[in-house]
Each structure stands twice: as C-alpha cells, then as structure tokens.
VEXDREN-2710 file (C-alpha; in Angstrom, 1 decimal):
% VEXDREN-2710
k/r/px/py/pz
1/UNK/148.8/77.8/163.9
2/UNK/146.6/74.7/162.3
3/UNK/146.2/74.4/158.6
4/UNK/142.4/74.5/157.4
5/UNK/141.6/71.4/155.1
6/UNK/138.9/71.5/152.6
7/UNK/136.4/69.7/151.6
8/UNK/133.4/69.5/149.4
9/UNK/129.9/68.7/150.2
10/UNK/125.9/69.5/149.0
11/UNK/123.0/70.8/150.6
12/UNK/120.2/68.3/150.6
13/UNK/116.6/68.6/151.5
14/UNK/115.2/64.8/151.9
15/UNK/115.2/63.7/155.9
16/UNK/114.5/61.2/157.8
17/UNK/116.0/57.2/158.3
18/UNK/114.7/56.4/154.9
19/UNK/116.1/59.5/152.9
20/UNK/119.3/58.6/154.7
21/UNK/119.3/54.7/153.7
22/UNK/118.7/55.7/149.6
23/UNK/122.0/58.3/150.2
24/UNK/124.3/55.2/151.6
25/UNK/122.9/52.7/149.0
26/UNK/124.1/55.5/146.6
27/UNK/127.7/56.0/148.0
28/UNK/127.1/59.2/149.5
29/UNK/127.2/59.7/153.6
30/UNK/124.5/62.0/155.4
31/UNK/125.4/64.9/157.5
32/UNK/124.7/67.9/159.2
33/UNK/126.2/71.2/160.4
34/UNK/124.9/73.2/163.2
35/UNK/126.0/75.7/165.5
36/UNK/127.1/79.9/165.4
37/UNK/123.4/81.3/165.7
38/UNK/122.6/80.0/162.5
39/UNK/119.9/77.2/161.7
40/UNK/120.8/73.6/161.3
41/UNK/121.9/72.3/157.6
42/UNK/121.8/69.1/156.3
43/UNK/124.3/68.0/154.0
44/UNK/125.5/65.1/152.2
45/UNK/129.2/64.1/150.8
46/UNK/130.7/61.6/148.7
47/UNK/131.5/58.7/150.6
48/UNK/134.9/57.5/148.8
49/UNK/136.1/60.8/149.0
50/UNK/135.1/61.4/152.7
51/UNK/136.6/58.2/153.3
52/UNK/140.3/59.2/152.3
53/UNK/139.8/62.6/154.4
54/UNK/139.0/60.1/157.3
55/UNK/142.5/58.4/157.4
56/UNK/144.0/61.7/158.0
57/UNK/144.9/62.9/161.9
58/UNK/143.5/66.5/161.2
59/UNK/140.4/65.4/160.2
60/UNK/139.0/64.7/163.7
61/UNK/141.3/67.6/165.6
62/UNK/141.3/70.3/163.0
63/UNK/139.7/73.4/161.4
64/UNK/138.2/72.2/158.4
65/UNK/136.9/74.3/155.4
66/UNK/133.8/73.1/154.0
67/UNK/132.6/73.8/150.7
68/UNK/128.8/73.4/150.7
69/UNK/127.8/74.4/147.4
70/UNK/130.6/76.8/147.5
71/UNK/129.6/78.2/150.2
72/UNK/132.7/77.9/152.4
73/UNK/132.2/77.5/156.3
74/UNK/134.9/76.7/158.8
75/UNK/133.7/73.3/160.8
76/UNK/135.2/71.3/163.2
77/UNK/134.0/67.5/163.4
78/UNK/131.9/66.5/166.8
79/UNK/130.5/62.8/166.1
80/UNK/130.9/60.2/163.5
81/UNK/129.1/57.2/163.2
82/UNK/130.6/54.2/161.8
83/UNK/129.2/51.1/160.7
84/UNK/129.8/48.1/163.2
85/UNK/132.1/45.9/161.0
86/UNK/132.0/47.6/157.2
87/UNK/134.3/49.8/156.4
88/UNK/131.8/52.9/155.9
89/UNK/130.7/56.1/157.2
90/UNK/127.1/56.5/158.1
91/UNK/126.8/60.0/159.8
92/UNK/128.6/62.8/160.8
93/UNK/127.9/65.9/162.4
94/UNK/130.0/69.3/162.2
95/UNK/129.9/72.2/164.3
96/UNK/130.2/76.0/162.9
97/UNK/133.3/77.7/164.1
98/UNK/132.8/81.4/165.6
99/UNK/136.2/82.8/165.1
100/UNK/136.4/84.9/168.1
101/UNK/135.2/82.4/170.3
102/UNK/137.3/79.6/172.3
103/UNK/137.0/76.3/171.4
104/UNK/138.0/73.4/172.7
105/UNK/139.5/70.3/171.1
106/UNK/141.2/66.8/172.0
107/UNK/144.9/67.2/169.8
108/UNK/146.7/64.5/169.2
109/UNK/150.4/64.3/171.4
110/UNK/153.4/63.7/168.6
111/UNK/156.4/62.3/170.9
112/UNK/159.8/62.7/169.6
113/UNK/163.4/62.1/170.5
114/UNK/162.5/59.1/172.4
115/UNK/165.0/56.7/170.6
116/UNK/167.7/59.2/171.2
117/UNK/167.2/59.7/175.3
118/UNK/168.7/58.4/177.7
119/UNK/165.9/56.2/178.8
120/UNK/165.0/55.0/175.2
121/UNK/168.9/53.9/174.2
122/UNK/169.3/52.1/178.0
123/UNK/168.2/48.3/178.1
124/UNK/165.7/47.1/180.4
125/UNK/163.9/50.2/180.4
126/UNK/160.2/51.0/178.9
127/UNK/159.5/54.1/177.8
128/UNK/155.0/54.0/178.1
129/UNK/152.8/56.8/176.8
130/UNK/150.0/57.0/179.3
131/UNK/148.1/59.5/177.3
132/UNK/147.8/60.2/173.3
133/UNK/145.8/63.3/172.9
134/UNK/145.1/66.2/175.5
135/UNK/142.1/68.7/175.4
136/UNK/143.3/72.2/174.6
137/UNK/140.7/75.4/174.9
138/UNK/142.3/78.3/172.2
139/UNK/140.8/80.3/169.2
140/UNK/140.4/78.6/166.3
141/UNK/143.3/80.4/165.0
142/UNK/145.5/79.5/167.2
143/UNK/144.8/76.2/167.2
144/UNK/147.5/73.8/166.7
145/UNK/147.2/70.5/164.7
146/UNK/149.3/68.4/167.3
147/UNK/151.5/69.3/170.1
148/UNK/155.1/67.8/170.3
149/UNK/156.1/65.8/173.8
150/UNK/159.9/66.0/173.1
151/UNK/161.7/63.1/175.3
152/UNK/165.4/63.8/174.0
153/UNK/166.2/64.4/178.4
154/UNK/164.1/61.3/179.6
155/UNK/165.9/59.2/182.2
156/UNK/165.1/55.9/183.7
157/UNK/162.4/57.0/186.8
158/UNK/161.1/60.0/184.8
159/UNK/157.5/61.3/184.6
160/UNK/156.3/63.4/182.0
161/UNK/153.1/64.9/183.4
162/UNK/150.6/67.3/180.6
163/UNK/152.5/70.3/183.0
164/UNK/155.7/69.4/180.9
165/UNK/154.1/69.7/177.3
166/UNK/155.2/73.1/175.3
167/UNK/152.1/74.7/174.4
168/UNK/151.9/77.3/172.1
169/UNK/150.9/81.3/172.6
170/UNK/147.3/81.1/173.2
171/UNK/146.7/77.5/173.7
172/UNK/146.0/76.3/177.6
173/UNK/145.0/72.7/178.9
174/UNK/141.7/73.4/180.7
175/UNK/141.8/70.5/183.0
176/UNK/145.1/71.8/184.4
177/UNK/143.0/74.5/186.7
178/UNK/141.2/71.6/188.6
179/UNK/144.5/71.0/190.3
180/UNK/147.4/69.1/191.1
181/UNK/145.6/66.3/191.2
182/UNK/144.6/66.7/187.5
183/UNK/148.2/66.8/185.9
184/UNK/148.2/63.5/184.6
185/UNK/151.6/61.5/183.6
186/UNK/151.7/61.5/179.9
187/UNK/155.1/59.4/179.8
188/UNK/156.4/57.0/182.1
189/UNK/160.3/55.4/182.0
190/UNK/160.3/52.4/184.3
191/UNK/163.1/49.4/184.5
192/UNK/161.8/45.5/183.8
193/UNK/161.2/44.1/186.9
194/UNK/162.0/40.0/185.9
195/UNK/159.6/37.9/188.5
196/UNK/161.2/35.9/190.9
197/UNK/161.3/32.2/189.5
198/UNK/159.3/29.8/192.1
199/UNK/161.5/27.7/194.1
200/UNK/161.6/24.1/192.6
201/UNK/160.2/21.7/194.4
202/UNK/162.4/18.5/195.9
203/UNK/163.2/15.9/193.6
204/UNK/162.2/12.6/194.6
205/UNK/165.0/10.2/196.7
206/UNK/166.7/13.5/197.9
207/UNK/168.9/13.1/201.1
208/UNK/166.6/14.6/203.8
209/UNK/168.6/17.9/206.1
210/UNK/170.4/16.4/209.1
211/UNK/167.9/15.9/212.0
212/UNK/165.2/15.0/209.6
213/UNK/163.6/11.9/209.2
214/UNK/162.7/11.1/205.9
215/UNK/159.1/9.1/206.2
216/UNK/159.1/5.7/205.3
217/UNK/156.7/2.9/203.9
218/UNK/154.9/1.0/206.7
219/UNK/156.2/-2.3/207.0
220/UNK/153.9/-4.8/206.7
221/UNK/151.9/-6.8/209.9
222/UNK/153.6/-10.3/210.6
223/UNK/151.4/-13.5/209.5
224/UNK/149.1/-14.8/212.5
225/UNK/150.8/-17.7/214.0
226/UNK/148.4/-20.7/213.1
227/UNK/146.9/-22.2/217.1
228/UNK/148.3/-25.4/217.3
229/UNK/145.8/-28.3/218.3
END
C-alpha cells in the first residue's frame, strides 16, 4: 500500500490572471482542487515549500494528504505548470480522491538486480529500459508508490514485457486488456553489434592483380617533322 504525504495549503478567494501574478510575485503558487461531487476550490501554497515536495517521486504518483486550512482532503496531482526556463511552479491542479472508486495512475518502474544478472555482469551486452512508468487502475488504497522490475534472471536475448512485472493484490495494468499487441517490452538485453569497418581503399603505386593492366599516362605526340624546302 502507498504512503499518504502531506502537505499544507490555504483557501484563497482572489481569481483571475492578475490575482494569480500578485501570488507568484509573493512566493506563493496558485492552485486548485476539483473533483468527488464537490465544487471546485482554489487554493494557494508556499512556493519554497512546494518546491522541495516537487523533487520527491511520490509527489506526481501518490496519494497526497492536503491540509487546506486543516481541512485534510486526500488528492492526487493531474497538471503542473512550470515556468519555461526558471526554476518555479506556476499552477497546479489536484483532483479529490473517492476512496471506493478506481483510479488510475502512471507509477514509476524501480528496476533492481540488474548488476547482479546474468546479462548485466556479461560484457558486450546492454541492458535498455524501454519503459519507466506504467499506468495502473486500483483503489487508492491499494495503490502502490512504485512497482519493482526485478532483473536478478535476465540473460543476453531476454525481453521483459509489462506481462512480467509483479503487481500487487488489487492493482491491474489496464492497457494489458487491449491485447497482445499492447504488452509492451519494458527491458531489452541485446549484444554490441561493432560495424563492419569500410574496406580501405588502394594505396597509390600498388602492384595491380595478374591480368590487370594498370592505366598509364599518355605518352606524348612526336614533334612535326619541319617540310624541307
């Protein structure tokens, strides 16, 4: 089961693309939190303190508790908007969890015992990781913060397809019911194939193959014989 995280916020009443500029210039990002039959909120956050939540994995693929207030709500993140090339939040938006309803999230793949598998202590062999994160469909208590890819049996030729991956009780990939044709290879273990280097060209003077006539320079015309008188 996934951990809840929490984290403290404010209502806020002030909308709009101007409300929202005076917030940022103030350190504080703008949100909002929708969803479970209940109306819209707008909310607002510190921004240095949102920030350090931000580097964590769970924050985009868990359950997090948010404190509005103190009023506690369990949330999971949809969108956040980023600025272009400063290191700041501008917006995010959180959706209410309804604890006996499915949900679906994208969970991040942790892949482990690579180093000690066949494939990953051969040489000339690379391991690839194809995918990173899978989308899962559970309850949001049974809703696991990663899943574990464990590689400790990969040989050289292997693929790992999202079939392979050990999913908890409760969990299920949903894409896996389109069909065969949707489980995708999550690891790959392939040999280095070294190119062919290009076969180098003649060197100049080199002794032409028997039966070949090596070209030579035209020789030049002979002097016209002066007409004698």
């Amino acid at each position: 089961m996934a951990k809840t995280h929490e984290i403290a916020a404010q209502g806020r009443t002030d909308q709009g693309k101007g409300a929202s500029r005076r917030l940022r210039r103030a350190g504080h990002v703008p949100a909002i939190v929708y969803g479970a039959g209940a109306p819209p909120q707008n909310i607002q956050f510190e921004h240095n303190t949102l920030a350090l939540a931000a580097r964590n994995e769970w924050f985009t693929s868990s359950i997090l508790d948010l404190l509005i207030d103190g009023n506690r709500q369990k949330v999971l993140l949809r969108d956040v908007q980023k600025h272009p090339f400063k290191p700041q939040l501008l917006h995010l938006d959180f959706l209410r969890i309804n604890e006996n309803q499915a949900i679906r999230v994208r969970v991040p793949l942790h892949f482990v015992n690579q180093d000690k598998s066949p494939a990953g202590k051969a040489s000339g062999v690379v391991v690839s990781h194809a995918m990173t994160e899978v989308e899962v469909s559970c309850l949001p208590r049974d809703l696991p913060e990663h899943l574990e890819v464990d590689l400790i049996a990969l040989q050289l030729g292997d693929i790992v397809h999202m079939s392979d991956i050990s999913l908890p009780a409760g969990v299920e990939i949903p894409e896996l019911k389109l069909g065969k044709e949707h489980d995708h290879p999550v690891v790959t273990a392939q040999e280095i194939r070294e190119e062919a280097e290009p076969v180098a060209e003649a060197a100049e003077g080199a002794v032409p193959a028997e039966g070949v006539v090596a070209p030579t320079a035209a020789a030049p015309a002979p002097a016209a014989k002066k007409e004698e008188k």
